[in-house]
Every structure is written in C-alpha cells, then in structure tokens.
N, C-alpha and C positions, 0 to 999 in steps of 0.2 A: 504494500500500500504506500504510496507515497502523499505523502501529508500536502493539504494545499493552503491552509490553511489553521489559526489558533488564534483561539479569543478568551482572553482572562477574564474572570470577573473580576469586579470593583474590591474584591477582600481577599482576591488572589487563591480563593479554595477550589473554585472552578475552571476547569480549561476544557470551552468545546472543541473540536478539531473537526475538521472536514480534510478527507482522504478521499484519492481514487487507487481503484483498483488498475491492474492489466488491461480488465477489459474494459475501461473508461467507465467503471458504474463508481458513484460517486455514494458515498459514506457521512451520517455525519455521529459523532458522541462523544462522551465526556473521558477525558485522560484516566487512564486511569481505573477506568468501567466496562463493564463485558456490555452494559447498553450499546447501541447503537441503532442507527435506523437508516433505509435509502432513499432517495430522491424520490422512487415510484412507489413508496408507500405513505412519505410528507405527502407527495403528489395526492393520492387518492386521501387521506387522514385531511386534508385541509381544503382539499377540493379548491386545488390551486396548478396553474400549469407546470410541468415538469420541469422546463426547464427552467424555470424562477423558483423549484419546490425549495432549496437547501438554502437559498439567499434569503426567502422569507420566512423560513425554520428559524435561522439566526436570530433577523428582525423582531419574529414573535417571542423568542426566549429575552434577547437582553432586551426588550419593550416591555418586560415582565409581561405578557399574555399568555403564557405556557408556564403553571409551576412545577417547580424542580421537586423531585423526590429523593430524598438519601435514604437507604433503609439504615437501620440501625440494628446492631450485633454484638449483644452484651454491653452496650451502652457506647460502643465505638462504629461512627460514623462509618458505613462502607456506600460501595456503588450507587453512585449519582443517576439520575435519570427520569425522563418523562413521559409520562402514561398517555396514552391515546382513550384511557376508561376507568378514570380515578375513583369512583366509585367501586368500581369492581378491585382495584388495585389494594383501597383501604378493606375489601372485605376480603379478600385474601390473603394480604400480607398482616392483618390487623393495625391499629392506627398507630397502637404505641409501638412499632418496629419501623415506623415510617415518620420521618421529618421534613415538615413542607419548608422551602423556601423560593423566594424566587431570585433571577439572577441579580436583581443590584444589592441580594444578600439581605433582605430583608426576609426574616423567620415569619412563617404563616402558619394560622392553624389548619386541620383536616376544611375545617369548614370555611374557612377562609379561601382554600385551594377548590374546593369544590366550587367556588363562588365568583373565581378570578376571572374579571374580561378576557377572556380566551378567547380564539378562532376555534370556529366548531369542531367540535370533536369528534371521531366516530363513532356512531352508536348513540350522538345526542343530536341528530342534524334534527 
C-alpha cells in the first residue's frame, strides 16, 4: 500500500491515512487500527460519487459529522474507528467498551454520537 496521504488530529491521538493499493483501489483508516474502509463503500454509505467518496470521508470526519469510536480494553484505549450503524455498534460492543469522540477531540457521549449532524448513514436513509 503506498500511503497518499495523513491527517492528524488537533490533540495529535489520531492519524487518518489514505492508501492505494497495486491495483489503484484506494483505502482510507486510522494509524494504527485494523479499521478501514474503500472509496466504493464511502461511495455507497454516503451516497456520494466515487470518485469524490474518500475526499468527502475526510471533510465529514475532521467537520466533526462522523463520530469516532475507540473501543476500550480493560480500561486502555484501542482501535479507532467509525460505524456506518452506531446503534447496532453500541449494542454489540456494549457502550461502556466504546468511547465516543469526534475529530477536533472533543469526548461525546453514546447519545451524543447517536445525535451528531452526520451524513446519512446506512441503514438510517
């Protein structure tokens, strides 16, 4: 994968990257995290054209419209990342294993995130 890109947050704990592959398919997720997501599925999750998907991925995360997830793991902070179906996310992962925030680092609660001006999500069009 060659990296095309990194974008730190404002308190320096997050670093999104945008990667392509060989075969020119384009990546985008947080340093550090088994997350990730592609351009053809921003694309269809945000019902936005393809080739604009990963530039307005970005836009939507650091504009805070997308909140971040961290799970939590005996009380230490692991894998960053964000849900296309936060509702389903908090009842799977349960809420106290999950800490919301969003990129300019600003802590949220579950309901808070459930609440945040987002771009529609899948599963809530």
């Amino acid at each position: 994968m060659k990296i095309l890109q990194e974008i730190t947050s404002p308190d320096g704990f997050l670093k999104l990257v945008v990667a392509e592959g060989a075969d020119g398919e384009k990546a985008i997720g947080f340093e550090g995290s088994d997350w990730h997501t592609h351009a053809d599925l921003v694309h269809y999750w945000l019902s936005i054209p393809k080739e604009k998907a990963i530039e307005q991925f970005i836009e939507a995360v650091i504009e805070d419209k997308l909140p971040i997830i961290t799970s939590v793991d005996g009380g230490k902070t692991q894998n960053p990342w964000i849900s296309d179906n936060l509702q389903q996310s908090i009842k799977v992962y349960g809420e106290e294993n999950c800490h919301f925030r969003l990129w300019s680092q600003s802590t949220i609660s579950a309901n808070q995130a459930l609440h945040t001006d987002s771009l529609p999500l899948a599963g809530e069009r």
